[in-house]
Structures are given as structure tokens and as C-alpha cells.
KEMARTOR-501951 format. One line per field, with one value per residue (C-alpha): residue in one letter; x, y, z. Coordinates in pm, 1 decimal, always signed. Example, Ala and Ser with C-alpha at 12.3 -4.5 7.8 and 13.67 -1.06 7.14 Angstrom:
! KEMARTOR-501951
type [a|s]
east [+1230.0|+1367.0]
north [-450.0|-106.0]
up [+780.0|+714.0]
***
This chain:
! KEMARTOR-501951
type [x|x|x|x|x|x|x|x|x|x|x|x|x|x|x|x|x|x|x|x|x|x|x|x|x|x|x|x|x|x|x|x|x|x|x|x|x|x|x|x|x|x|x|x|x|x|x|x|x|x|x|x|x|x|x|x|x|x|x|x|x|x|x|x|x|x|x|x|x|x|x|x|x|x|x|x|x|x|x|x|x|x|x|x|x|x|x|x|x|x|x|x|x|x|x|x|x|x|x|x|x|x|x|x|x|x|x|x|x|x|x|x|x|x|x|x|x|x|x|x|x|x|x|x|x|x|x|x|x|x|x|x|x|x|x|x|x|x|x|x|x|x|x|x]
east [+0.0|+114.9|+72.9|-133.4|+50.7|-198.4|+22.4|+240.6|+22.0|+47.6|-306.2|-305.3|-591.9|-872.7|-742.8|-948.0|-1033.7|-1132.1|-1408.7|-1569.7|-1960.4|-2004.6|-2351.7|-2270.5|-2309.9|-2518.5|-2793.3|-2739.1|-2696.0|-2478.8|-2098.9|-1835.1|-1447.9|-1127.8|-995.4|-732.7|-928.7|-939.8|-1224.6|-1434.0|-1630.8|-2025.0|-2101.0|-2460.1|-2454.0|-2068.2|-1963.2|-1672.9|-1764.5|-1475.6|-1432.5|-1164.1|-1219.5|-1141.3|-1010.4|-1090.1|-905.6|-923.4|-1148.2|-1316.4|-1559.9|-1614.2|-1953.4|-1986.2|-1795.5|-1892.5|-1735.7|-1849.2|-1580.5|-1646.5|-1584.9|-1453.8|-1489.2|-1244.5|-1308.4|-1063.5|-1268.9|-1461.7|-1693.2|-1940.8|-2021.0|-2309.3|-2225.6|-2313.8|-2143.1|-2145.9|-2069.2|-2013.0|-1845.6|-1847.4|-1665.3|-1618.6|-1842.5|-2086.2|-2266.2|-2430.5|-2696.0|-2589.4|-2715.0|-2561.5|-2622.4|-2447.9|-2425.7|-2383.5|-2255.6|-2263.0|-2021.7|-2128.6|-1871.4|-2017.0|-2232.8|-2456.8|-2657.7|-2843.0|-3073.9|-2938.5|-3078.4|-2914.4|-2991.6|-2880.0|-2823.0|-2608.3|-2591.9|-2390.6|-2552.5|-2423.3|-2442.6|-2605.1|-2838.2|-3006.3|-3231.0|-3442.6|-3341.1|-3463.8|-3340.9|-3402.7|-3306.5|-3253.7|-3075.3|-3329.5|-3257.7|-2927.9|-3045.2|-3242.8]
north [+0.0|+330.2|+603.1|+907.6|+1262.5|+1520.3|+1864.0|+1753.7|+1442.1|+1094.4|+896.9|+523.3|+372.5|+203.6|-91.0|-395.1|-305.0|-629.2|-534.8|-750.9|-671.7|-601.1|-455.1|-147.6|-252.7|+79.7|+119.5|-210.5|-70.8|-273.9|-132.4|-212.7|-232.5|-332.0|-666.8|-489.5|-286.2|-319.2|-80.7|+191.4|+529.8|+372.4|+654.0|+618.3|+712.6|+832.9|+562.0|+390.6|+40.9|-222.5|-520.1|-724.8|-1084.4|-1141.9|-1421.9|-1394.6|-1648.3|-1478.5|-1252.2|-1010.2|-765.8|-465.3|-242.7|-418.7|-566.2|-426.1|-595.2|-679.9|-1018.0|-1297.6|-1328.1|-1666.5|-1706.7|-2045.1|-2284.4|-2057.5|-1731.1|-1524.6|-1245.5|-1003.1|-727.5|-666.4|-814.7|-683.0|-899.5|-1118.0|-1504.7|-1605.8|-1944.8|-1974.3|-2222.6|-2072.7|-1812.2|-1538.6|-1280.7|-1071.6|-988.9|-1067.3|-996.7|-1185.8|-1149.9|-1503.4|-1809.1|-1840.3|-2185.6|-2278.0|-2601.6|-2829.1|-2636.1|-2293.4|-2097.8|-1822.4|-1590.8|-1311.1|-1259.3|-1369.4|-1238.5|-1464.6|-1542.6|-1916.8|-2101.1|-2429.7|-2560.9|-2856.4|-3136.2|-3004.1|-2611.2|-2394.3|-2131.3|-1906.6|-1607.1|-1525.9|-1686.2|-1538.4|-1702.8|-1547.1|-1265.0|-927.5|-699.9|-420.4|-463.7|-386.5|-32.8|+24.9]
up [+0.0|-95.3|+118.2|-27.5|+24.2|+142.9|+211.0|+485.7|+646.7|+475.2|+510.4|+512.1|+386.4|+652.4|+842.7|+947.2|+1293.6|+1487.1|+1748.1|+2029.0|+2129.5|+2512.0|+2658.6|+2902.3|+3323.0|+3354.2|+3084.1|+2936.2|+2533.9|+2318.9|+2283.4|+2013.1|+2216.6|+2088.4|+2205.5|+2376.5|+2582.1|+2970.7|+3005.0|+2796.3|+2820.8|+2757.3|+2480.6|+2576.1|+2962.5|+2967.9|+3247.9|+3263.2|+3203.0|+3295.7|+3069.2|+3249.9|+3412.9|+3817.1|+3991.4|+4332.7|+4602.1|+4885.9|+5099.8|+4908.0|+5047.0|+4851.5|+4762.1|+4426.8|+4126.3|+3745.4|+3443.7|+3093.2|+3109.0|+3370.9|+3752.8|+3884.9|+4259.9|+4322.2|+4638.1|+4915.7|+4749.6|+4999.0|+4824.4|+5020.1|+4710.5|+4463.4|+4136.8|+3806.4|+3522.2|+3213.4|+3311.1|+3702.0|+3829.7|+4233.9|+4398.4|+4747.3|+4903.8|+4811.6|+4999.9|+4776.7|+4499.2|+4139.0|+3767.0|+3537.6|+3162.9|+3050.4|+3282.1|+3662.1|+3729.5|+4111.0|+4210.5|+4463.5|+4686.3|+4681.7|+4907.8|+4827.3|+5053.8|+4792.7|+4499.7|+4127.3|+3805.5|+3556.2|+3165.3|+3257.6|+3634.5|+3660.9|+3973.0|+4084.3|+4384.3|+4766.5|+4665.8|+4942.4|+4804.3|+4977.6|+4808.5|+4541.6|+4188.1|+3853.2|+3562.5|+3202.7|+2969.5|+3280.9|+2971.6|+3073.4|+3406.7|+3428.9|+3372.7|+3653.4]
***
């Protein structure tokens, strides 16, 4: 490709630009982010929406966890927050209300104490549940 002089400024023609599809934590509209990206202005309700996963293996107790990528909670994990996030696997603990818009998947080791919104529930034989479970599409919810 040869670039194309303009003045003083050479312009290269359009690159493929690879983009993943997330749907914002706040208002729940649909954004377009770069693979690379760790996190992203929403252009619909201007807040900072984070798409990195977490592995938690330890104690965790924070006022809530936001992420477009997944949360995995492993069998030593401890986690009192509000979560708001795509896919969730729990192993250990977790204290806390959740929306989910993929898949929770509960292992016969966890323990949760709160109320999940999820699109799908798995839930192994010896998990302890405790709250109010509603499975199906919560997209609009995660607005309000």
C-alpha cells in the first residue's frame, strides 16, 4: 500500500479493525471495544464500564464488582459485594446480589446468601443457596 501525500500528512488507507460486542453494566446498550481494551467510556450514559475478568481467592468484600468479562470465585474465594457482570463461576463463598447477563454456574462447593438475576443457572448437587433466583433474559434490568 502506498501512502497518499496530502500537504504535509500521509493517510493510510482504513485498516481492518477487529471489534468484540459487550452490553454497558449501567444502561445495558450494546458497545463495540477493541480486544485490547481493559475498560471503555459507555457513549450512551458516559460511564466507565470495565471489561476485564477477576479471579478472586481470597477474601473479598467490597460495595460491588462491574465488568463486561467474567468473575470466577475459586473454592478458598470469599466475596461479600453486589455483582453486576457477564458469566459467574463460584466455587467458594458469596454474599451478595448478582445480575448476570451469561451463565452463573454454582459447584457443589459454593455458598450463596443473595438474589441472582441470571440469563442461565447451573448448579452442581451439595451447593447452598439461599435467596431469590430469577433465571431469564434481565438486559433491561441492568439499567435500573
Amino acid at each position: 500500500m502506498n501512502p497518499i501525500k496530502i500537504t504535509d500528512r500521509y493517510l493510510m488507507p482504513e485498516r481492518l479493525v477487529q471489534v468484540r460486542r459487550y452490553y454497558c453494566t449501567h444502561c445495558g446498550k450494546a458497545l463495540e471495544v477493541s480486544p485490547k481494551a481493559f475498560s471503555v467510556s459507555c457513549p450512551h450514559c458516559y460511564n466507565r464500564v470495565s471489561i476485564e475478568d477477576h479471579m478472586i481467592s481470597s477474601h473479598h468484600a467490597i460495595t460491588n464488582i462491574e465488568t463486561c468479562g467474567s468473575v470466577a470465585v475459586t473454592p478458598s474465594g470469599d466475596v461479600r459485594a453486589q455483582l453486576r457482570v457477564h458469566d459467574l463461576q463460584i466455587e467458594g463463598r458469596l454474599r451478595g446480589n448478582v445480575i448476570a447477563n451469561g451463565k452463573v454456574s454454582v459447584s457443589g462447593t459454593a455458598r450463596i446468601v443473595g438474589d441472582v438475576y441470571a440469563n442461565r443457572l447451573e448448579v452442581r448437587p451439595g451447593a447452598h443457596l439461599s435467596g431469590f433466583f430469577t433465571i431469564g433474559s434481565k438486559r433491561s434490568a441492568i439499567g435500573n
